[in-house]
C-alpha positions as CSV (number, residue, x, y, z in Angstrom):
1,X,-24.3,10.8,17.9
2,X,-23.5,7.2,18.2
3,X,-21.9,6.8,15.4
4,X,-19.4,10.3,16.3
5,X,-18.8,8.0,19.3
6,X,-17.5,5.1,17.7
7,X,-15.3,6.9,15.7
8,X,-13.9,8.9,18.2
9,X,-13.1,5.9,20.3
10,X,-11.9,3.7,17.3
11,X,-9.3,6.4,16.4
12,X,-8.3,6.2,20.2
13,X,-7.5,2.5,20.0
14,X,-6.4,3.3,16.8
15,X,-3.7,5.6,17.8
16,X,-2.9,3.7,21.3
17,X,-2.0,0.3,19.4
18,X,0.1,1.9,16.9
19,X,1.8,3.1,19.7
20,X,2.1,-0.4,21.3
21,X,3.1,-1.4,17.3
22,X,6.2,0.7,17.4
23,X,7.4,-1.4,20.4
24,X,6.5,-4.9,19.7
25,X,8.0,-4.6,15.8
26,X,4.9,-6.5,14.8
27,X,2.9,-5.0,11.9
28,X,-0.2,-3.0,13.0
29,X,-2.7,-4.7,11.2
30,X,-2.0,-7.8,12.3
31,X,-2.6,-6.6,15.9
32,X,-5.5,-4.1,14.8
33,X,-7.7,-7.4,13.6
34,X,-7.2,-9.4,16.9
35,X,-7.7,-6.6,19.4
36,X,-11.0,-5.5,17.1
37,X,-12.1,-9.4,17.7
38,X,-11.6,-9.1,21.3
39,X,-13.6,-6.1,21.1
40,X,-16.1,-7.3,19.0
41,X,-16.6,-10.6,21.5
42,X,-16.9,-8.8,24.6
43,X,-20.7,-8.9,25.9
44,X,-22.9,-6.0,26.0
45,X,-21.5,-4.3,22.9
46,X,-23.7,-3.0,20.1
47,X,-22.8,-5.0,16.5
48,X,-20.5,-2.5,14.8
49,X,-20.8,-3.0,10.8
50,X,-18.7,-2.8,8.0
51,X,-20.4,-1.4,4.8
52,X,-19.4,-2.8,1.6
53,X,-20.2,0.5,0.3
54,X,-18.1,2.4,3.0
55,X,-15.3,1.0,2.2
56,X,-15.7,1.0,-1.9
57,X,-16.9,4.1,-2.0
58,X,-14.6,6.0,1.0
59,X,-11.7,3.5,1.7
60,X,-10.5,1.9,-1.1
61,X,-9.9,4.9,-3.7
62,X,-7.9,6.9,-1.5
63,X,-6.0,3.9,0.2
64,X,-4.9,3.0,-3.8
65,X,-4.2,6.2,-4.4
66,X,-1.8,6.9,-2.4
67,X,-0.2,3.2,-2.6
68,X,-0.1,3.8,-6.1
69,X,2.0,7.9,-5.5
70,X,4.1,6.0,-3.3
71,X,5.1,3.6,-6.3
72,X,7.4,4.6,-8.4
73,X,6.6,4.2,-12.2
74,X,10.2,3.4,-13.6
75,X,10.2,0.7,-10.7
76,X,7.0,-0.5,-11.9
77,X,7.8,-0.5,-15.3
78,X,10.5,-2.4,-14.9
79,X,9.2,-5.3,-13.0
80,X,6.1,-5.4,-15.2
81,X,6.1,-8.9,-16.2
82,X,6.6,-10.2,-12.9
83,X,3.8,-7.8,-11.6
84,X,1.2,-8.9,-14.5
85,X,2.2,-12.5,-13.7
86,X,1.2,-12.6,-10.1
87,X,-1.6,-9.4,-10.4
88,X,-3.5,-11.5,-12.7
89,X,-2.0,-14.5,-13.4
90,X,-1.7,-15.7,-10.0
91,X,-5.2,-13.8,-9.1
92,X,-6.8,-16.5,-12.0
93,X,-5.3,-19.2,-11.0
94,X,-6.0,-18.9,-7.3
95,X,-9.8,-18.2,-8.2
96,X,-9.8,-21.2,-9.8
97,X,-7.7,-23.8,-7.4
98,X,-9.8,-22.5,-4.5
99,X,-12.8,-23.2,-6.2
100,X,-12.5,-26.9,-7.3
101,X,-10.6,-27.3,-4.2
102,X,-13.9,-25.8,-1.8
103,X,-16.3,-27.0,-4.1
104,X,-14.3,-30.6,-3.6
105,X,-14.3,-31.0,-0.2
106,X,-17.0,-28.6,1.4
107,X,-20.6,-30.5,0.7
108,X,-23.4,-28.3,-0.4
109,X,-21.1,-25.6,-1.7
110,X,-21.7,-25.3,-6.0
111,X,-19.0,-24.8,-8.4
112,X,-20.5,-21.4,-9.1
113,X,-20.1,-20.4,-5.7
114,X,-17.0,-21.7,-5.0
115,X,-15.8,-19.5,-8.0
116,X,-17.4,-16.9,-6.4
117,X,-15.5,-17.7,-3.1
118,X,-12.2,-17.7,-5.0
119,X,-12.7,-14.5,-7.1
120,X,-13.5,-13.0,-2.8
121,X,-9.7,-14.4,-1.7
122,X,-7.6,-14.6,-4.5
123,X,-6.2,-10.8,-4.5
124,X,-3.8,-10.3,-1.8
125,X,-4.2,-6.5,-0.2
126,X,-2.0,-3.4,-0.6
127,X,-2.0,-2.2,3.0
128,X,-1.4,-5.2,4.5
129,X,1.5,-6.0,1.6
130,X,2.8,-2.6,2.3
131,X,2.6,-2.8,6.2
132,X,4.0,-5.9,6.3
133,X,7.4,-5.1,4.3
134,X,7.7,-1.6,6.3
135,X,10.9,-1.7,8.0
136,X,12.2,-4.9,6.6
137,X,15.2,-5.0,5.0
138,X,14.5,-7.0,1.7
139,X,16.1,-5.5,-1.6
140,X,14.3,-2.7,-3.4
141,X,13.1,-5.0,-6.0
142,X,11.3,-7.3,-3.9
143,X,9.5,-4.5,-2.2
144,X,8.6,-2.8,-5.6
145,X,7.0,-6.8,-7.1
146,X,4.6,-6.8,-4.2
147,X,3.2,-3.4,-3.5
148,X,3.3,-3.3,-7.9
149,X,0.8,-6.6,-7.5
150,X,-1.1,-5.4,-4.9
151,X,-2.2,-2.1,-6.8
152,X,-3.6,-3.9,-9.7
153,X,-4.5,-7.7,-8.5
154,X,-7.4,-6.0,-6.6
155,X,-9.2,-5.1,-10.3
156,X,-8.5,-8.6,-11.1
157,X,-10.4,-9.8,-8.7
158,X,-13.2,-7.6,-9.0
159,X,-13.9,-8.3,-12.3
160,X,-13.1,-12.3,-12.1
161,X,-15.9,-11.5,-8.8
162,X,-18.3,-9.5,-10.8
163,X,-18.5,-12.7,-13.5
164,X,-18.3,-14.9,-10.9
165,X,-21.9,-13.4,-9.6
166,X,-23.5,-13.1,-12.6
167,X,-22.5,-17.2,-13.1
168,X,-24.7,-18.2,-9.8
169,X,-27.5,-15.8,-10.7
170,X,-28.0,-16.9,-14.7
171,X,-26.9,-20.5,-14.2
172,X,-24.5,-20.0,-16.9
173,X,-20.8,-18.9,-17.8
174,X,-18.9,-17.8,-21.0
175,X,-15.2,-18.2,-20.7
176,X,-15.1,-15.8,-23.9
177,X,-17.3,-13.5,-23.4
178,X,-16.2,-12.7,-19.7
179,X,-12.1,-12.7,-21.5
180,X,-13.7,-10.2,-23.9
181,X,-14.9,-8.2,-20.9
182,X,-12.2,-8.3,-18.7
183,X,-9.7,-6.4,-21.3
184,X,-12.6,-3.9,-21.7
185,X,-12.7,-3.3,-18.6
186,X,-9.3,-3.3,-17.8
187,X,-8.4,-1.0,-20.4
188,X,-11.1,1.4,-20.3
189,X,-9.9,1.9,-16.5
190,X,-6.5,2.3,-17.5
191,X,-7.2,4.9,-20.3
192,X,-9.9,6.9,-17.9
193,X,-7.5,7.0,-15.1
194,X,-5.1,8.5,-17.3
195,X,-7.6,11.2,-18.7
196,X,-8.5,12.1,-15.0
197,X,-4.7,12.6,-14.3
198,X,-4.2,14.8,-17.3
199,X,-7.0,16.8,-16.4
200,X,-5.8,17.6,-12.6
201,X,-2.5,18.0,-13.7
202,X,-3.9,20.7,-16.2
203,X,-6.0,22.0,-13.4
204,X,-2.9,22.3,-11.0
205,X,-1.1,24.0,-13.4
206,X,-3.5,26.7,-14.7
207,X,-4.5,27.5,-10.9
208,X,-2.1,29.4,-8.6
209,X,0.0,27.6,-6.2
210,X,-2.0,27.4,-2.9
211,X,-0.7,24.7,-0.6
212,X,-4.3,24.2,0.9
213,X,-5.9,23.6,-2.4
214,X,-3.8,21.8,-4.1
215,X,-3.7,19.2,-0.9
216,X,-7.7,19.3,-1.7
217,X,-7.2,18.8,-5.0
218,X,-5.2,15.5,-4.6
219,X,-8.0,13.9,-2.2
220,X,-10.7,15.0,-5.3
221,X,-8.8,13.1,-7.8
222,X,-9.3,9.2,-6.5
223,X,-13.1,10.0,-6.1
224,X,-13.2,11.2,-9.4
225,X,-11.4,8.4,-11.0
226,X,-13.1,5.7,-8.7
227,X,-16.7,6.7,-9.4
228,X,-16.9,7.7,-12.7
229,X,-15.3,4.7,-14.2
230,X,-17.6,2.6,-11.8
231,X,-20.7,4.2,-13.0
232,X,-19.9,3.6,-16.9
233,X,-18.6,0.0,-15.9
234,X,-15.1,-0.3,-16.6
235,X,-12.6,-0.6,-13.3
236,X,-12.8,1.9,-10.8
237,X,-9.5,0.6,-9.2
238,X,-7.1,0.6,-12.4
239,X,-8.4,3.7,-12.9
240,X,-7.6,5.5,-9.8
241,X,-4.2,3.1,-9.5
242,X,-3.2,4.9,-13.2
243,X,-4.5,8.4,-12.2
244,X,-2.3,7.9,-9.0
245,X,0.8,6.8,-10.6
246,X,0.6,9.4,-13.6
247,X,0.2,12.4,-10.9
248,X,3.3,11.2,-8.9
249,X,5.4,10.7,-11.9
250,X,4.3,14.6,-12.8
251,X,4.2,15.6,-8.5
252,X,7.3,17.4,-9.1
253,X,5.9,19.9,-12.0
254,X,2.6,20.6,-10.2
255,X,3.5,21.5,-6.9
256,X,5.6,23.9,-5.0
257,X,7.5,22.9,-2.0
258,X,5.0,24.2,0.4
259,X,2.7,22.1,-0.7
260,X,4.2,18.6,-1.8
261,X,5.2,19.3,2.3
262,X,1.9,19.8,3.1
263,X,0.5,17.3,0.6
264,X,2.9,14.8,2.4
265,X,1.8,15.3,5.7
266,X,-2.1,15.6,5.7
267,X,-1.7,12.6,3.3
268,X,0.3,10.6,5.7
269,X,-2.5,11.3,8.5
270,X,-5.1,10.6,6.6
271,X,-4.2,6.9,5.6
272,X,-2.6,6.4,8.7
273,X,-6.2,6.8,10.5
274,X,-8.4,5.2,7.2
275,X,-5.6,1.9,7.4
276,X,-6.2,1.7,11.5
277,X,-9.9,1.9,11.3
278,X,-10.2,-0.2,8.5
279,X,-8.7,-3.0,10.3
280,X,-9.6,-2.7,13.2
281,X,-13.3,-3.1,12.0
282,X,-12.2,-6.0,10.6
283,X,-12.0,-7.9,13.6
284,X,-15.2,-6.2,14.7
285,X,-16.9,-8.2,12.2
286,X,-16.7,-11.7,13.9
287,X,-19.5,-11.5,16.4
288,X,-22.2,-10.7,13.2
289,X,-20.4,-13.3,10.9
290,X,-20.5,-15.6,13.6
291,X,-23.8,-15.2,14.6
292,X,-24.8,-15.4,10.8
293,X,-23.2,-18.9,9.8
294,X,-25.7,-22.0,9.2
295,X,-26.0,-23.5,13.3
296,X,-26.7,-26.9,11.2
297,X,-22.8,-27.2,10.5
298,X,-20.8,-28.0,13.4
299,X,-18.4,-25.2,15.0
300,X,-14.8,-27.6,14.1
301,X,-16.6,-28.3,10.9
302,X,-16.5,-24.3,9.7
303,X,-12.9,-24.6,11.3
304,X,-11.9,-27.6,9.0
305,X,-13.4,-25.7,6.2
306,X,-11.7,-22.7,7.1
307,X,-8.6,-24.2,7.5
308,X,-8.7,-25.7,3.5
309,X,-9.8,-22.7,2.1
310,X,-6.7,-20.9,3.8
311,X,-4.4,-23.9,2.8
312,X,-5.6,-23.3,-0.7
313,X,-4.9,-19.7,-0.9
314,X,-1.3,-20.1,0.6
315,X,-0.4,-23.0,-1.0
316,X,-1.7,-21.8,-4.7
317,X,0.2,-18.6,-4.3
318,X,3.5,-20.8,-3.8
319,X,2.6,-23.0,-6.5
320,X,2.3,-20.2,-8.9
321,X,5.2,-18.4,-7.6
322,X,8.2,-20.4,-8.1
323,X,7.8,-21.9,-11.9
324,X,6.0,-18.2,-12.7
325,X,9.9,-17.0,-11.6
326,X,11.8,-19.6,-13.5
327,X,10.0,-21.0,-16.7
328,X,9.9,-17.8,-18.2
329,X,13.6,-17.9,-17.6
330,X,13.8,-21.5,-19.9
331,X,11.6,-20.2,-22.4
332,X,12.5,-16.9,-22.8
333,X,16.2,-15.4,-24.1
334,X,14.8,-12.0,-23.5
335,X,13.7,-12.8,-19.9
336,X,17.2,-14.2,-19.1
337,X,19.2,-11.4,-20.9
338,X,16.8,-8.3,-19.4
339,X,16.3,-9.7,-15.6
340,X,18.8,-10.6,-13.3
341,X,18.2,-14.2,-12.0
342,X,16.2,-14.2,-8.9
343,X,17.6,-15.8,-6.2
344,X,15.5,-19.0,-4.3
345,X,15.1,-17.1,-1.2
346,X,13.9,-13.9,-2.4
347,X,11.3,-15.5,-4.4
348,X,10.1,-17.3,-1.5
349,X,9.2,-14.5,0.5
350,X,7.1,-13.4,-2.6
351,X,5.6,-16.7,-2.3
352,X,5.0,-16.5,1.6
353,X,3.7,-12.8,1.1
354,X,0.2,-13.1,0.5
355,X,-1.6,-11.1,2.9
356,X,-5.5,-10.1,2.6
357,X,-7.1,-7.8,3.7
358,X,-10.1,-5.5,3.6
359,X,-11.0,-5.6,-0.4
360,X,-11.6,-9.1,0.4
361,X,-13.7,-8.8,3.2
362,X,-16.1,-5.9,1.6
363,X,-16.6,-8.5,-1.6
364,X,-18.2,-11.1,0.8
365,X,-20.2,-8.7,2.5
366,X,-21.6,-7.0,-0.6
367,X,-22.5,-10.7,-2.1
368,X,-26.2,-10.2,-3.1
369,X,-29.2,-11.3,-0.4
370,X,-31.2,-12.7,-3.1
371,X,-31.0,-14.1,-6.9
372,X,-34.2,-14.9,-8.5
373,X,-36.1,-12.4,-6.9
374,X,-36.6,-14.2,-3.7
375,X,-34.1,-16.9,-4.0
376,X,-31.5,-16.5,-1.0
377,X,-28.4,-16.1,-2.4
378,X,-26.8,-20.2,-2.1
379,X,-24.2,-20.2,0.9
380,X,-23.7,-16.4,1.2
381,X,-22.9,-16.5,5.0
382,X,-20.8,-19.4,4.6
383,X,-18.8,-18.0,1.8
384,X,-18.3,-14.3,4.6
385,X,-17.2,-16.4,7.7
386,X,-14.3,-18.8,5.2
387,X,-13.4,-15.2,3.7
388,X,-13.1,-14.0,7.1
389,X,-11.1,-17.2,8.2
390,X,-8.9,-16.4,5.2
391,X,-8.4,-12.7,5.8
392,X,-7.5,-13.8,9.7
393,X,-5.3,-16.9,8.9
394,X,-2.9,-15.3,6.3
395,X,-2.5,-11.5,8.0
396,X,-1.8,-13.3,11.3
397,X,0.0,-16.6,10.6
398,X,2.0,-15.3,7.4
399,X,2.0,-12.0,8.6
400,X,3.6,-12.8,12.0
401,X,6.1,-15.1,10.5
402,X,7.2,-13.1,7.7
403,X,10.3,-11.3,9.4
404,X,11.4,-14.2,10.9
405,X,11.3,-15.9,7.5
406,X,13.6,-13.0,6.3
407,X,16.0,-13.6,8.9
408,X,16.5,-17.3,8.9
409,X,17.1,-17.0,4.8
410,X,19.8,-14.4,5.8
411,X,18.4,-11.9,3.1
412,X,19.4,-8.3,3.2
413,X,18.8,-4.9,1.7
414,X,21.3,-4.7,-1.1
415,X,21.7,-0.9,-0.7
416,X,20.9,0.2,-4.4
417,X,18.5,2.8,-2.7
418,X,21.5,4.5,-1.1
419,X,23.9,4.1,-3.8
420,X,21.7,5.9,-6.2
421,X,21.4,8.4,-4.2
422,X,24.8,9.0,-3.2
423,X,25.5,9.6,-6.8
424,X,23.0,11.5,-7.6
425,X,23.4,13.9,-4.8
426,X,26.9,14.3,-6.4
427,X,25.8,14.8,-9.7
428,X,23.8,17.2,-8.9
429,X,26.2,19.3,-6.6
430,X,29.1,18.8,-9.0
431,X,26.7,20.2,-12.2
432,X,25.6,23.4,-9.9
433,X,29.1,24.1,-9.5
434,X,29.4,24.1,-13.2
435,X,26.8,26.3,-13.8
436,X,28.0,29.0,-11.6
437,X,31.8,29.1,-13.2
438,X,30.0,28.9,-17.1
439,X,27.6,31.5,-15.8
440,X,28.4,34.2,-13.0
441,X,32.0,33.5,-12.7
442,X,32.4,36.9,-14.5
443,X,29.0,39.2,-13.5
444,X,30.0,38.4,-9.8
445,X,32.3,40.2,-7.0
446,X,35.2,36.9,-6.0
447,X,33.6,37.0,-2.4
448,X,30.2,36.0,-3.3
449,X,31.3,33.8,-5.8
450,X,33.1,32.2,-3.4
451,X,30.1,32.0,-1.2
452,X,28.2,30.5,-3.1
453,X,30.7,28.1,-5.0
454,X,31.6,27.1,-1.0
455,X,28.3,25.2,-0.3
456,X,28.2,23.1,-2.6
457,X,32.4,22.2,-2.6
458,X,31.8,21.4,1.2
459,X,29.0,19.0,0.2
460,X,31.4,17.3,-2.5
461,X,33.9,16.8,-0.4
462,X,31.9,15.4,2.3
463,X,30.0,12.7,-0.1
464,X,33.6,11.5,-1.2
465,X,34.6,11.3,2.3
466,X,31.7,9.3,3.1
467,X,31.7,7.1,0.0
468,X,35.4,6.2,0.4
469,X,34.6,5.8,4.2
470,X,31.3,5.0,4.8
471,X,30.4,5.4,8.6
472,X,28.8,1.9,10.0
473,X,25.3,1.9,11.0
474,X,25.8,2.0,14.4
475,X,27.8,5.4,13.9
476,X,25.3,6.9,11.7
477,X,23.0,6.1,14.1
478,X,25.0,7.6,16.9
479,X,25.8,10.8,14.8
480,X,22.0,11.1,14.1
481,X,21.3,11.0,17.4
482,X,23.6,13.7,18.4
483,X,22.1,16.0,15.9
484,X,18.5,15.3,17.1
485,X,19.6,16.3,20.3
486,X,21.7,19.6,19.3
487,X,18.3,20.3,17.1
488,X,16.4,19.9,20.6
489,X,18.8,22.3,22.4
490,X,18.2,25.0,19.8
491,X,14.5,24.3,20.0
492,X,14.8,25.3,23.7
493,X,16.8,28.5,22.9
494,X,14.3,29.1,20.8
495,X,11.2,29.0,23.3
496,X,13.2,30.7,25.9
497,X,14.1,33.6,23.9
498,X,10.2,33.8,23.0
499,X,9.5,33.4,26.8
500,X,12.0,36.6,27.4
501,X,10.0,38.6,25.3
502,X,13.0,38.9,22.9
503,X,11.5,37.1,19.4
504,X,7.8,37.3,18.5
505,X,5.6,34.4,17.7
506,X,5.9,35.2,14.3
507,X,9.5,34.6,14.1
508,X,9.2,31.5,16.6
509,X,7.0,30.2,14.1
510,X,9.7,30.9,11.2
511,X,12.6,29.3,13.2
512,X,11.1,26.3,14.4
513,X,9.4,25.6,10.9
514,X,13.0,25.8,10.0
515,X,14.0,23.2,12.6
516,X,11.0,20.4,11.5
517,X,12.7,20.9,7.8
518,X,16.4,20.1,9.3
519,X,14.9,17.2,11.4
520,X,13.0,15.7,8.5
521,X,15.5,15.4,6.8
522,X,17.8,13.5,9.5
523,X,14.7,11.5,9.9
524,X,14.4,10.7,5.8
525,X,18.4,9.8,5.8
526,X,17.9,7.6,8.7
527,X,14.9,5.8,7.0
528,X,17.2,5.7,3.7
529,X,20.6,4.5,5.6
């Protein structure tokens, strides 16, 4: 029952800070981890835990899931290079600065377990990479590199983790043999997370089309992909990050439109409350790490250390980031003939982007008690509280000064999103106009083929208006606004007519689903424009 309780209220704070979010413009995990420390270090209140096996096992597969259907695979594809270079280039090469840098300058800490350390921090984490470029506006590339890094770095630093482990436990490390294992692993997760998407798209297929079912059906497939590649050891997270992007690159043959619209929404809940929890029990961990570190080390001691390790991980990524940008360039005709050239400022903002999060935090919590049987496990508590330092220092200091970054580099969307989609929307109107004079022109009376030849000349002429005259924000803004509020007037006709006994609730319930479609879409053109 107390455990019902602390959900309950969690969601609560949950839901009342995103509120607070919305207002501020400050991403909400930032301000999920400080108001779960203040939580955590008020007295009186019972140690709240996070389970390394909570959030492998419930959080993490359906978080990268839906990252990953969120993706989109030609984007991906496209920026693959830069993706593999920071998702494991970057990932290796912070494992390894961190570690000769902590093992360096933090006494008592081993090689092996500074690798260890570095393997914890060195993947930066897909909510917090995705919350933090919400609402910015950054060009469409930029956006696509680091949510594309975030849904594969986390594999890389599982496995680099994993090897790192075994290193403290035996005494001894194979650079060969653990390169030998990684592309197993790495490519027995990619080709099982493709046979799991195969088989639920076969499954949607052969089934009828039930909106409730097939939303079940999508929350299945992560926990499929996730545990059984675990439990025959190759990467549970490249497999449900390929099972993800295979079903939303078929999404449109599997589902009807009831139920990619139902899909959508139960989806968006979901994550919205998994994302608040999970970081929100973040901050919650402090007390118990706190209480946990060596009292032989001085309190501005952990600090100092905590403040390298952090100055590690930011600085490495930057150090990666800018030649990893431009020596491909030098070396590579290809490279320079293929990509545009990237300018400075966007690739700083890939450099300053680094956020971790919770994948992090669950590795340094799931770092075995014991090796040797009854050996404790050397400088486990001290390796939780620098991840945790970490974790805090980058969502909160990069995070917070991420969109001021932005601004001061003058950077700006540069509107391919909406140009695509103008022209495809005029395609498409333009080829179903087409269609009806090759194939109805003759079978049909002139009135309805003028009816239904009308819609879709309206909508030309419109687009064509608009692209020779696009409105300014401000006046899209202002016409969405009016819209919103005529869709709100008919809303109340709507209820009053049911009120006067005149419409049933049946056919309220057909009308105003009518209206949340028409105001959706105002919504997804705002979001767009």
């Amino acid at each position: 029952m107390q455990s019902i309780a602390t959900v309950i209220i969690l969601l609560a704070v949950v839901t009342a800070l995103a509120q607070i979010t919305d207002l501020i413009r400050v991403p909400y995990p930032i301000l999920l981890v400080l108001v779960g420390m203040g939580i955590g270090l008020m007295p009186g209140l019972p140690p709240i835990a996070l389970s390394p096996d909570v959030v492998f096992l419930i959080f993490l597969p359906p978080l990268l899931y839906a990252a990953a259907w969120s993706t989109s695979w030609s984007d991906f594809k496209e920026n693959k290079r830069p993706i593999t270079l920071l998702a494991i280039g970057c990932v290796i090469f912070t494992t390894c600065s961190v570690a000769l840098i902590a093992h360096y300058f933090i006494p008592g800490l081993g090689l092996a377990e500074a690798f260890v350390l570095g393997a914890i921090i060195s993947p930066p984490d897909a909510v917090a990479a995705a919350a933090s470029t919400k609402g910015l506006n950054v060009p469409k590339r930029i956006v696509t590199i680091l949510e594309g890094e975030s849904l594969v770095n986390d594999a890389t630093g599982l496995i680099a983790y994993r090897y790192a482990i075994a290193a403290v436990i035996t005494g001894s490390f194979s650079l060969w043999e653990a390169s030998y294992k990684f592309v197993i692993v790495a490519a027995g997760g990619i080709a099982f997370g493709l046979a799991v998407g195969y088989l639920f798209k076969w499954i949607h297929k052969i089934t009828p089309d039930n909106p409730t079912t097939d939303t079940t059906l999508t929350f299945i497939a992560p926990f499929i992909a996730y545990l059984f590649a675990e439990s025959i050891h190759i990467s549970g997270v490249l497999s449900v990050v390929t099972c993800g992007l295979y079903m939303s690159w078929n999404s449109s043959e599997v589902f009807s439109q009831q139920g990619r619209i139902q899909a959508n929404g139960t989806w968006n809940t979901v994550i919205f409350v998994l994302n608040g929890i999970i970081f929100i029990l973040i901050g919650l961990q402090l007390p118990g790490i706190w209480e946990n570190i060596n009292n032989d080390i001085p309190v501005p001691t952990l600090l100092k250390y905590g403040a390298i390790v952090s100055a590690a991980v930011i600085i490495g990524r930057i150090i990666w980031v800018y030649p990893g940008t431009y020596l491909p360039r030098l070396i590579s005709k290809k490279v320079r003939m293929t990509e545009p050239r990237p300018s400075i400022r966007l690739v700083s903002i890939v450099a300053w982007a680094g956020m971790r999060g919770v994948v992090s935090l669950a590795a340094a919590l799931a770092l075995p008690l014991t090796i040797s049987g009854s050996e404790p496990f050397p400088n486990r508590n001290l390796i939780i509280f620098l991840t945790f330092c970490v974790i805090f220092s980058t969502l909160v200091f990069q995070g917070l000064t991420l969109r001021p970054l932005i601004k001061w580099l003058g950077i700006k969307g540069d509107g391919s999103e909406l140009e695509h989609e103008y022209k495809a929307r005029l395609k498409i109107a333009a080829s179903v106009i087409e269609h009806i004079e090759e194939n109805y022109a003759l079978s049909l009376q002139d009135e309805v083929l003028n009816q239904i030849k009308t819609k879709y000349e309206i909508r030309i002429q419109r687009m064509r208006k608009e692209g020779s005259n696009r409105m300014t924000k401000e006046q899209l803004e202002q016409l969405h606004d009016i819209q919103k509020d005529l869709l709100r007037m008919e809303r109340n006709l709507v209820l009053s007519l049911r009120r006067d006994g005149t419409i049933t609730d049946e056919i309220l319930r057909k009308l105003e689903y009518e209206l949340d479609l028409e105001e959706t879409r105002l919504i997804l053109e705002r979001g767009i424009g």
